[in-house]
C-alpha positions in Angstrom: 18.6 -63.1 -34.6 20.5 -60.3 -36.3 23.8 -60.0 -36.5 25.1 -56.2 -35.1 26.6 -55.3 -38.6 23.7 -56.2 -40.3 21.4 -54.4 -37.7 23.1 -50.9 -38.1 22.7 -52.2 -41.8 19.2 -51.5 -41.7 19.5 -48.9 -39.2 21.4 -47.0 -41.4 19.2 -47.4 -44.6 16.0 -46.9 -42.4 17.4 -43.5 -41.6 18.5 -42.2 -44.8 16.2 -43.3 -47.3 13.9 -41.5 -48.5 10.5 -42.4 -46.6 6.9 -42.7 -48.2 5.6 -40.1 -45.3 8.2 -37.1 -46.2 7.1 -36.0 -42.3 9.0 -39.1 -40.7 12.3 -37.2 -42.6 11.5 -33.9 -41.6 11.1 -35.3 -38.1 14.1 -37.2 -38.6 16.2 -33.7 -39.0 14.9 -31.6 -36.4 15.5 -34.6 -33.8 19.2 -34.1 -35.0 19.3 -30.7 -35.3 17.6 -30.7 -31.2 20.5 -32.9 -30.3 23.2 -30.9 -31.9 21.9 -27.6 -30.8 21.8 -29.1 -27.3 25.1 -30.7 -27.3 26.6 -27.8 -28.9 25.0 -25.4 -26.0 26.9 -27.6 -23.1 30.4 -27.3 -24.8 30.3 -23.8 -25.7 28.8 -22.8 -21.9 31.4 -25.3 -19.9 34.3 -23.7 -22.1 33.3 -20.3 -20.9 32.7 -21.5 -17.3 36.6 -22.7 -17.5 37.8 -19.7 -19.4 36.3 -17.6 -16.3 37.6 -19.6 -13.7 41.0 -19.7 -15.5 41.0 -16.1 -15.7 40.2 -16.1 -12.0 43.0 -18.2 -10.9 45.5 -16.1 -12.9 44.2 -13.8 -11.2 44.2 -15.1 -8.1 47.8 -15.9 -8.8 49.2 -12.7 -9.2 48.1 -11.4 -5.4 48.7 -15.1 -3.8 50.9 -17.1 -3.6 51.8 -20.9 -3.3 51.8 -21.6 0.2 50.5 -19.5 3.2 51.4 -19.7 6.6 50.0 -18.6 9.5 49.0 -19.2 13.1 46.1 -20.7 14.1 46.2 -18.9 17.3 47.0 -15.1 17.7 47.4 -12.3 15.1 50.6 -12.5 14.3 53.7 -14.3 15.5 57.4 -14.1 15.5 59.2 -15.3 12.3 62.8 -15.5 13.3 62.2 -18.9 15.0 65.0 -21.5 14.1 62.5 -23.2 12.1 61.0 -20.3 9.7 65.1 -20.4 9.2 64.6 -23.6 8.7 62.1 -23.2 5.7 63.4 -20.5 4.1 66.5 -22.8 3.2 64.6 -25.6 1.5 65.5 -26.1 -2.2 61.4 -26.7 -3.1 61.0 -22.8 -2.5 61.5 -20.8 -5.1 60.4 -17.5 -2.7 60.3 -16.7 1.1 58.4 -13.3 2.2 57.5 -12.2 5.5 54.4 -10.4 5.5 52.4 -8.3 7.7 48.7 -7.1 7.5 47.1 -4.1 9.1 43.9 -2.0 8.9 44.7 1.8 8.1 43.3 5.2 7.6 45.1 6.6 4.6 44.9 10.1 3.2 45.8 11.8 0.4 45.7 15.7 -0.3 42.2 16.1 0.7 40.7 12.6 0.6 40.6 9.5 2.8 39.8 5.9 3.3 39.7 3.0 5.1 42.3 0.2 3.5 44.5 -2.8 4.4 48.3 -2.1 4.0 50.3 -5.3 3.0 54.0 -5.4 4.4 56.2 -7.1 2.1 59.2 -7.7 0.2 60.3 -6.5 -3.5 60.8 -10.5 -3.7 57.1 -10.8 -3.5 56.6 -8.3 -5.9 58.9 -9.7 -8.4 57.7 -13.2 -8.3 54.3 -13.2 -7.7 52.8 -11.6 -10.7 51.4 -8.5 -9.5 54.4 -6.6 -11.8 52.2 -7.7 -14.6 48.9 -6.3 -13.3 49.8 -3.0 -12.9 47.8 -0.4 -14.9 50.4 2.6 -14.4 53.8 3.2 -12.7 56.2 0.3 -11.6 55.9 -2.0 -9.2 59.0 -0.4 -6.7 58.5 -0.8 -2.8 62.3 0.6 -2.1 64.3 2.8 -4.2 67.2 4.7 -2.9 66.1 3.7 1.1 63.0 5.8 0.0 59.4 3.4 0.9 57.1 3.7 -1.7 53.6 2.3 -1.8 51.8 0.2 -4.7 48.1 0.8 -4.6 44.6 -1.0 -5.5 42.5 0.3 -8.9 39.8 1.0 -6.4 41.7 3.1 -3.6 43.7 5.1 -6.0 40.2 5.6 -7.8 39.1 7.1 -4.5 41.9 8.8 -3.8 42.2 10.4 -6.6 46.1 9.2 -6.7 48.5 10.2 -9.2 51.7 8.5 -9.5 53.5 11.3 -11.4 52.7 13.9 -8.7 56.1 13.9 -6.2 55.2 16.3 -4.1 51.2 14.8 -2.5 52.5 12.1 0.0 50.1 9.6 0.7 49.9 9.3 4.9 49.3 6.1 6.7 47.3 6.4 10.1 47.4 3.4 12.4 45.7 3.1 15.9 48.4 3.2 18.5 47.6 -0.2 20.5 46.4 -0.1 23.8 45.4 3.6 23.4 41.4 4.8 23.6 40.7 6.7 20.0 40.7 10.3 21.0 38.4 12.3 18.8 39.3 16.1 19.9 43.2 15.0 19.0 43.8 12.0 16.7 47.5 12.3 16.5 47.7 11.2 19.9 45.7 8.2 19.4 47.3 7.3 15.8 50.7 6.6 14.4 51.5 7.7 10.9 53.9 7.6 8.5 54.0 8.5 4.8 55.3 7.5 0.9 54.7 7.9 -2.4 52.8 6.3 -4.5 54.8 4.5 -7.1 52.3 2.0 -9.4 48.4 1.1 -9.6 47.1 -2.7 -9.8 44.2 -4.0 -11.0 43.2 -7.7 -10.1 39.7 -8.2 -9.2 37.6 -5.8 -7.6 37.8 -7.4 -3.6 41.4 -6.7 -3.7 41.6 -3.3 -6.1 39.2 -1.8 -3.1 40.8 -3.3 -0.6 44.7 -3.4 -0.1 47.8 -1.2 -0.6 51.4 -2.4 -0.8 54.3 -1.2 1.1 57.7 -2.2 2.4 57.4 -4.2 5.2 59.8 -2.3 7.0 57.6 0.4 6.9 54.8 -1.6 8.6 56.4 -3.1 11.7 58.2 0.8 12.4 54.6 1.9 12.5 53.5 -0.9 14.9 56.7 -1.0 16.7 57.1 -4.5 16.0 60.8 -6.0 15.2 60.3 -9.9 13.7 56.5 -10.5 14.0 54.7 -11.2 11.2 50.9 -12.4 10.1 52.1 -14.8 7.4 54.4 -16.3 5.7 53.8 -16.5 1.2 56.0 -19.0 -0.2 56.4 -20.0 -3.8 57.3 -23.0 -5.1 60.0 -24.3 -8.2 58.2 -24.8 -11.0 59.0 -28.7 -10.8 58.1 -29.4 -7.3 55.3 -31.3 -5.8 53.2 -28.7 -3.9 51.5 -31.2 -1.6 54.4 -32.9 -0.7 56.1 -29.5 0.4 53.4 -28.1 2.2 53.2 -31.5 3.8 57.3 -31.5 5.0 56.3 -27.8 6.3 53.2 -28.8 8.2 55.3 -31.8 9.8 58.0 -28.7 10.8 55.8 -26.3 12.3 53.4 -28.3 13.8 50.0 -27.8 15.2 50.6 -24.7 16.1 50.4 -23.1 12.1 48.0 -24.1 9.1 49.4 -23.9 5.9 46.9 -23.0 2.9 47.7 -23.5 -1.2 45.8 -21.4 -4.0 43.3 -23.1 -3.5 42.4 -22.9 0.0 43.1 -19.4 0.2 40.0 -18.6 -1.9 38.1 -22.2 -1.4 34.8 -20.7 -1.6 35.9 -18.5 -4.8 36.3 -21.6 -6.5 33.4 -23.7 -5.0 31.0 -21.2 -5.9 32.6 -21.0 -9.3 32.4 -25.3 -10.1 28.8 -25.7 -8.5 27.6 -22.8 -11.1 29.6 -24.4 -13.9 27.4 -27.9 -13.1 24.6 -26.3 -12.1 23.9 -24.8 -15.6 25.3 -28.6 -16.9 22.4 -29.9 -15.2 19.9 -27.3 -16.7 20.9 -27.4 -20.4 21.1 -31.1 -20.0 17.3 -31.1 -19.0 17.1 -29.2 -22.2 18.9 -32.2 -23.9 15.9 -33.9 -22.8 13.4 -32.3 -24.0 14.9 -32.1 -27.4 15.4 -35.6 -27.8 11.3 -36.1 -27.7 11.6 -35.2 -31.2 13.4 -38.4 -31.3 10.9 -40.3 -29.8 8.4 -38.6 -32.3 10.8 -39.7 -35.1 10.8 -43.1 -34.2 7.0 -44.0 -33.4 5.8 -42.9 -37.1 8.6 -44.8 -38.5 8.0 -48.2 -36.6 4.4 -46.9 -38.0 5.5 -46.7 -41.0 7.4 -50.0 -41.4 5.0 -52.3 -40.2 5.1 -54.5 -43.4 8.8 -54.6 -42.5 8.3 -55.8 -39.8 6.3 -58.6 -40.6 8.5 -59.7 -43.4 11.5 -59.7 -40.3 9.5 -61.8 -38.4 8.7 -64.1 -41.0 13.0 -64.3 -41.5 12.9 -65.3 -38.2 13.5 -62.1 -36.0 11.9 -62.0 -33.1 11.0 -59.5 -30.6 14.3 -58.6 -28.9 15.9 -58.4 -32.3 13.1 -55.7 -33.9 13.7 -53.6 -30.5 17.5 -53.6 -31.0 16.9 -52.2 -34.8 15.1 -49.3 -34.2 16.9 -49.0 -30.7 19.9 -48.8 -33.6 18.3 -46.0 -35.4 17.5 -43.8 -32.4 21.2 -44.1 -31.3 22.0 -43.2 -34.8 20.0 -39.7 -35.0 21.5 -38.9 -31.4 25.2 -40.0 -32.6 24.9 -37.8 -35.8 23.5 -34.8 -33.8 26.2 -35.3 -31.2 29.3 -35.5 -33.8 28.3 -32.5 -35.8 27.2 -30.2 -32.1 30.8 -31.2 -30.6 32.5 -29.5 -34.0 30.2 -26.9 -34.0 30.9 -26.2 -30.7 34.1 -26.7 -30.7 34.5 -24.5 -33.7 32.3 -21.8 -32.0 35.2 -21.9 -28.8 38.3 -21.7 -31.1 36.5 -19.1 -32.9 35.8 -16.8 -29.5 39.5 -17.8 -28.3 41.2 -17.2 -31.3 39.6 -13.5 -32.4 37.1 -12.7 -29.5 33.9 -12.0 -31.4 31.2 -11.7 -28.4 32.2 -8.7 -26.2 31.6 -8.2 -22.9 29.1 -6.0 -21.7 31.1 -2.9 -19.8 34.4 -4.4 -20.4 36.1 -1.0 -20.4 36.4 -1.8 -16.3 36.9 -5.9 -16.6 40.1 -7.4 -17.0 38.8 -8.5 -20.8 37.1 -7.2 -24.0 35.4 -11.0 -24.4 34.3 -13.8 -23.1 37.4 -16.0 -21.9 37.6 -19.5 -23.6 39.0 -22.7 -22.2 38.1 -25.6 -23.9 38.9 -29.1 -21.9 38.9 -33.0 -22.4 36.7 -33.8 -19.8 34.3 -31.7 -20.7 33.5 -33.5 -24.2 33.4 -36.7 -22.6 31.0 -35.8 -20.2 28.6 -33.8 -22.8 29.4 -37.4 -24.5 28.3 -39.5 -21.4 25.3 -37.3 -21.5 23.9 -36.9 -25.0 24.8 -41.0 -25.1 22.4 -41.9 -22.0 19.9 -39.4 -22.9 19.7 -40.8 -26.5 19.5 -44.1 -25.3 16.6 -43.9 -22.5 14.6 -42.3 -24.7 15.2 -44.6 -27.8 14.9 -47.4 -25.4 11.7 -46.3 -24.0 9.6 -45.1 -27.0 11.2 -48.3 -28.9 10.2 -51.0 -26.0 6.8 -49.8 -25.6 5.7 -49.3 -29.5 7.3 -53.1 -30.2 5.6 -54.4 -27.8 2.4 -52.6 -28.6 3.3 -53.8 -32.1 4.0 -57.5 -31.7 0.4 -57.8 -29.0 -1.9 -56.7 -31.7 0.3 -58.9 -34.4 -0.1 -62.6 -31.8 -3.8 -61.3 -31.5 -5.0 -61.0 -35.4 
């Protein structure tokens, strides 16, 4: 039997001495090169999977908030309960806003549309991130008692809205409730209300088309309600535990109110997002496979090859198990060396795309970003390791196992 050291020994001289067949080197690289490209592949595409779904939670982040609470029952509900009171004075929260959503017709000089206005408070505003997505104006629901609305990339696009112009309010039409829509006169089926447009956001496209934000004030006058609202968006200190919390505020309300994080808001956002990401794992680790035949190649001329070798190991006293474990060694090795060098490829390739954004993005004059977003993570080399390591060793193991055997029943029967 062979000692390990001395079986990498050979391993290692098998594999980089120069052979009599100059094919079994040739074969040798491209299983390497295979490898690397393949390993390479998977680090580069997972790190701009995670960049995108980074970029989608900042996102995400600067429209949402924390925690959201609302009923499970009923549209909306009233917020001046001793408990909301309650919440709003527990040190974990670093935010409390009432909000209130509504369908509307709004219209602008000559243009309309159908949108969702967003009651809320400058609070919200401030601390929620949206001040940082704005693409002109600034972010002001209240100045001088005066409401003023901030509005989606998409509406204002539609609307043709211009902050700069004073003098072209932009009305808000809602359905009076328990009224039938009259078509020959609208005003008495709608109430309406108007403000300026002060600022334009851009998030993501669902809510760029979709929503416009105003003083919540401004909402309840036009649905005559007094404390009701449709949620509640809490954040949360930087240092608290956001489980915990939502768990103290689930125990407060009760059954009667879910409470949702980041995540849950947009659960399907981010399913859809992590079951592509390991889809295309999946599929460039089938490519993995297919590359490491080359390996198999590699190794079947070499045991080939070293047939007198083999004989003289014998006659030293190795025996089966031990020949298998040697060129089981040298398989590992060409996988190994193709996997070190396409982890720093590929980790030079990310740090390279991060750090000065050389691949552009196809029509990113309307995206959020000139380039494909990098985010490289640890898990994601151990796993491309985890991989490369059991694909490597099947197919060593396989191709090795059967030509040894092959090898040692034609030896016992000459």
């Amino acid at each position: 039997m062979f000692k390990p050291d001395f079986t990498l020994f050979i391993a290692n001289r098998y594999l980089f001495s120069k052979k009599s067949h100059n094919a079994i080197n040739i074969i040798s690289i491209i299983s390497a090169i295979g490898v690397c490209v393949g390993t390479m592949a998977l680090i580069v595409v997972l790190s701009v999977f995670n960049g995108f779904e980074h970029l989608a939670g900042s996102l995400l982040n600067s429209f949402d908030s924390d925690l959201k609470i609302m009923a499970v029952k009923g549209k909306t509900f009233d917020a001046s309960k001793a408990v909301f009171n309650e919440i709003r004075k527990m040190p974990e929260l670093h935010y409390y806003s009432e909000i209130i959503e509504e369908n509307a017709l709004l219209k602008y000089n000559d243009k309309q549309c159908i949108a969702t206005i967003k009651g809320t408070d400058q609070q919200f505003i401030n601390n929620s991130g949206i001040d940082t997505m704005l693409t002109e104006g600034d972010a002001i629901l209240v100045k001088d008692s005066i409401p003023y609305a901030i509005v989606g990339q998409g509406i204002a696009n539609n609307l043709g809205v211009n902050t700069n112009d004073f003098f072209s309010p932009l009305m808000v039409y809602i359905p009076k409730r328990g009224i039938t829509l009259n078509t020959v006169n609208m005003d008495d089926a709608f109430r309406f209300k108007s403000l300026s447009p002060s600022s334009v956001f851009a998030i993501q496209q669902d809510f760029d088309a979709k929503y416009v934000l105003v003083p919540l004030s401004f909402v309840r006058d036009l649905l005559n309600y007094t404390t009701q609202a449709s949620s509640i968006e809490i954040g949360l200190n930087n240092s608290v535990n956001g489980e915990q919390t939502k768990e103290q505020i689930a125990n407060l309300l009760g059954s009667d109110f879910k409470i949702q994080n980041r995540y849950e808001q947009h659960e399907t956002i981010y399913k859809i997002m992590r079951t592509e990401k390991w889809a295309v794992f999946f599929i460039l680790a089938f490519i993995l496979v297919i590359a490491t035949f080359n390996v198999i190649g590699s190794l079947t001329m070499l045991i080939i090859e070293k047939q007198k070798d083999i004989s003289i190991l014998r006659s030293m006293g190795a025996n089966r198990s031990s020949i298998r474990k040697l060129f089981l060694t040298e398989g590992l090795l060409i996988s190994f060396i193709g996997a070190v060098i396409g982890l720093l490829l590929g980790y030079l390739i990310c740090y390279l795309q991060d750090k000065f954004g050389i691949i552009k993005l196809q029509g990113s004059g309307s995206f959020v970003v000139d380039y494909y977003p990098i985010k490289l993570k640890l898990i994601d080399f151990i796993n491309v390791i985890f991989a490369v390591t059991i694909v490597g060793f099947l197919s060593s193991w396989y191709s090795v196992t059967k030509l040894i055997k092959k090898e040692f029943s034609i030896r016992l029967t000459t």
